[in-house]
N, C-alpha and C positions, 0 to 999 in steps of 0.2 A: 270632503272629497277633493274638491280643489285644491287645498292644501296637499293634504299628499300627491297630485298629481305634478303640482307645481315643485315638488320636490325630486319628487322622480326626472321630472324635464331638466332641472339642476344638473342632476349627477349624471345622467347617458353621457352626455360630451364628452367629462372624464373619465368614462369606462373604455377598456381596452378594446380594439378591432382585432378582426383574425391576423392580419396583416402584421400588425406588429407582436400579436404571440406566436404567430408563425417565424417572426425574426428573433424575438425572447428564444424559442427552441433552438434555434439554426445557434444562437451563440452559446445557449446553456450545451450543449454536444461539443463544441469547439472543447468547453471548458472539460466538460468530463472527459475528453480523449486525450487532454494534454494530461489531465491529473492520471488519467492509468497510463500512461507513455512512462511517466515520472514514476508513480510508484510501482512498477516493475522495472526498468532501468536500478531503482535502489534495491527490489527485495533479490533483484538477483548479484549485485556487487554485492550486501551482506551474506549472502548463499556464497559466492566463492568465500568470503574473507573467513565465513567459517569454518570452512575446508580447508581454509591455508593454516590455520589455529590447530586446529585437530589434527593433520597429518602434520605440520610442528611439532605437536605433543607427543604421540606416537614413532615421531622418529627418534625424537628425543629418550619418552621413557622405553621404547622396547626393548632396547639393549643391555637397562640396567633391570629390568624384568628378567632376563634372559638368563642375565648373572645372577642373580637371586635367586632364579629357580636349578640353573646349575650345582650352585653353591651348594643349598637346602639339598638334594639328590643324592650327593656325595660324601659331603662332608656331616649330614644328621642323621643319617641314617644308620 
């Protein structure tokens, strides 16, 4: 019984106080509020950039659509 109590009297020293898992949390919040600042900052610059691709594309191919389907209306039928 001594022995394990002598054990136990050991390790409390190096166990955590509320104090400092109260400041462990204060930092871990810092950290997760920078990490979603960041990953919405990026998921919304890839939301435009995707929109600038797509309405690229579209401007691009609608007119050769356009004439395709002109062509086919007119000329195959």
């Amino acid at each position: 019984m001594q022995t394990r109590i002598a054990r136990i009297e050991t390790i409390i020293p190096s166990l955590a106080k509320r104090e400092d898992l109260a400041h462990l949390e204060g930092r871990m919040r810092g950290a997760i509020q920078s990490v979603e600042s960041t990953l919405h900052q990026e998921l919304t610059s890839q939301t435009w950039l995707i929109v600038k691709w797509v309405s690229g594309l579209l401007i691009t191919l609608l007119p050769s659509l356009m004439a395709a389907t002109v062509y086919i209306t007119r000329y195959l039928n």
